[in-house]
Phi, psi and omega in degrees: 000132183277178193270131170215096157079009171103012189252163167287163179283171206233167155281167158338282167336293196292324172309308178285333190286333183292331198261358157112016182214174187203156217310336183291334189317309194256056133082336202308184164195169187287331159325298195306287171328324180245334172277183176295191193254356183282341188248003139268032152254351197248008160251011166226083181347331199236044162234005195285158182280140197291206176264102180348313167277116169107210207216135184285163200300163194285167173213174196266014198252154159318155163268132183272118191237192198213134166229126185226149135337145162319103146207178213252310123355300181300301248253324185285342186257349157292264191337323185276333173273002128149009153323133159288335196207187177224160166235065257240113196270098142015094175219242231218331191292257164298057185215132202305337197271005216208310208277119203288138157322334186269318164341292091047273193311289217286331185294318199275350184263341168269348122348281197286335170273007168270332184065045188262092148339108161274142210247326181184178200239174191222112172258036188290312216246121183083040193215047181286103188255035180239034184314145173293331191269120181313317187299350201257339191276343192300314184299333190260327158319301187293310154338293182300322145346284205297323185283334185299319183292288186325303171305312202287323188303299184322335169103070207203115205268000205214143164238140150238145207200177206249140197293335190106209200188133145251097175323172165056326167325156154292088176339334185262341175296321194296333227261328163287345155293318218260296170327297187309305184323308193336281184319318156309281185292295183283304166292010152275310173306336169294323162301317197280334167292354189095350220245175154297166120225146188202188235188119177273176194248061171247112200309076152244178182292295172304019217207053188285343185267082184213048197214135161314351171268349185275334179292295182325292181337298199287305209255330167312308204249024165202072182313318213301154164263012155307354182248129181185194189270163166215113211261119155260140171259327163331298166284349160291001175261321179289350182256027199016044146291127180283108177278000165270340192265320180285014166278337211262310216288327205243025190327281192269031157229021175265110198233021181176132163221197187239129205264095194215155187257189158206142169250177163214100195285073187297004158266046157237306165316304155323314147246015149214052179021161207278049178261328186315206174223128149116335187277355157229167188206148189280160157215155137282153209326118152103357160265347183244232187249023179292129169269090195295323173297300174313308204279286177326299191316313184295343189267308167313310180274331141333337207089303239303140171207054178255209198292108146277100185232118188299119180286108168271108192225349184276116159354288205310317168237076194221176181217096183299141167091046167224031178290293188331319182308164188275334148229190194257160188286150182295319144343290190288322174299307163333298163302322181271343149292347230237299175288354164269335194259342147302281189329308199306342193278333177257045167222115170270357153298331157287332172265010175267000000 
């Protein structure tokens, strides 16, 4: 039996009770746990599925995604749970370096016969684009080039991607190197395309710019706004950062964001502080500790009316070791049904 926060591991139920909440609280019911994902929707009016053809009208509103892998399954099943769109992670697959043109062809038609919108693509992982070795970084600018042509063709305003890393560097040398690339490299193609590009704040080696004092820096030396964020209020709940006053501070560099949660398990936290394991957790939207109205209000207010896409990282509703399968396990269909039926009371593109 494995190990959790030094405890034996638990069942499902018991797991969402430890973080302080229960399956009634969030609406879940066992009816949810077993049936399919077409026939919770047909118990919830406003998931029922649209008309297959074609991608519903654009709106001043956030777009409510999903980010999935690539499949023709995935993509019938954002629609049906009443997602405008998907948002599509790189993999062995989905890559401008690998997909043949008609490949290319056949993903944008199913895009339009699912009427699943890709709202944007995701460039995170091998794509450092402050690398210490000039030749690998040279390799990774173009590459990234290729993925922005790539975003455009699917028909997609925003790329996201990681600021890139020097270990050991001084933050203000990545941060003028991350600028320079920008500036440079990227932001002509970016003009000539039409397109985003943004950085998710997510605390990895590759990833040094993910803290507000480092965005300032950063944006001080790449006025143009073509460059932004791409905003999780998640890892800010775990670094006890407030992510509604910095959503609120950098309000008009938010050009894509990530719909995700943080629990904080505090009597785990208690004992083994936060140097420790086990004491925070990803959830989806409205299981964890976010003031999800408040946070939607600044995005609202803001304008924002870019991709808003649920990151599904919580364990409770998931099957682990099935990313690949072509579609997702009922578990995981669950979770993502769960989190459009949150998300919908504060999106008003959604209740018509």
């Amino acid at each position: 039996m494995a190990e959790f926060g030094g405890k034996a591991a638990i069942d499902r139920r018991d797991f969402l009770k430890l973080g302080g909440a229960s399956a009634a609280a969030l609406g879940a019911t066992t009816e949810l746990a077993a049936g399919s994902a077409s026939s919770a929707a047909s118990r919830d009016p406003a998931a029922s599925p649209p008309a297959p053809a074609g991608f519903a009208p654009e709106t001043k509103y956030p777009k409510l995604a999903m980010i999935t892998p690539y499949s023709p399954q995935k993509l019938a099943f954002a629609t049906a749970t009443g997602y405008e769109g998907v948002v599509i992670p790189l993999d062995d697959f989905f890559d401008p370096d690998k997909l043949t043109d008609s490949q290319i062809d056949q993903i944008m038609a199913t895009s339009r016969e699912t009427g699943a919108r890709i709202i944007s693509i995701e460039c995170m992982w091998g794509l450092n684009h402050i690398h210490p070795n000039p030749a690998e970084r040279e390799k990774v600018h173009a590459r990234f080039i290729r993925c922005l042509e790539f975003a455009h063709r699917l028909g997609c305003k925003f790329c996201g991607t990681f600021s890139g890393g020097m270990p050991g560097a001084p933050a203000d040398r990545q941060v003028k190197e991350f600028a320079s690339a920008v500036n440079e490299k990227y932001m002509p193609v970016l003009e000539k395309l039409d397109i985003g590009m943004g950085w998710e704040n997510y605390p990895t080696a590759e990833n040094f710019a993910t803290v507000p004092a480092i965005w300032e820096k950063i944006f001080d030396l790449v006025p143009n706004h073509r460059l932004g964020l791409e905003f999780d209020p998640s890892h800010f709940i775990r670094q006890y950062i407030d992510p509604i006053a910095t959503a609120w501070h950098f309000r008009d560099r938010i050009l894509a964001g990530h719909a995700k949660d943080t629990e904080i398990i505090e009597p785990v936290l208690q004992h083994v502080g936060i140097h420790g394991q086990g004491w925070w957790r990803y959830r989806i939207p409205g299981q964890g500790l976010l003031n999800w109205p408040k946070f939607i209000t600044v995005l609202l207010q803001a304008g924002f009316h870019g991709g808003f896409a649920v990151e599904h990282e919580d364990d409770f509703w998931d099957v682990p070791n099935t990313e690949k399968e072509p579609d997702f396990p009922q578990a995981r269909k669950d979770g993502f049904i769960l989190a459009a039926r949150f998300l919908r009371q504060y999106l008003p593109a959604r209740l018509g």
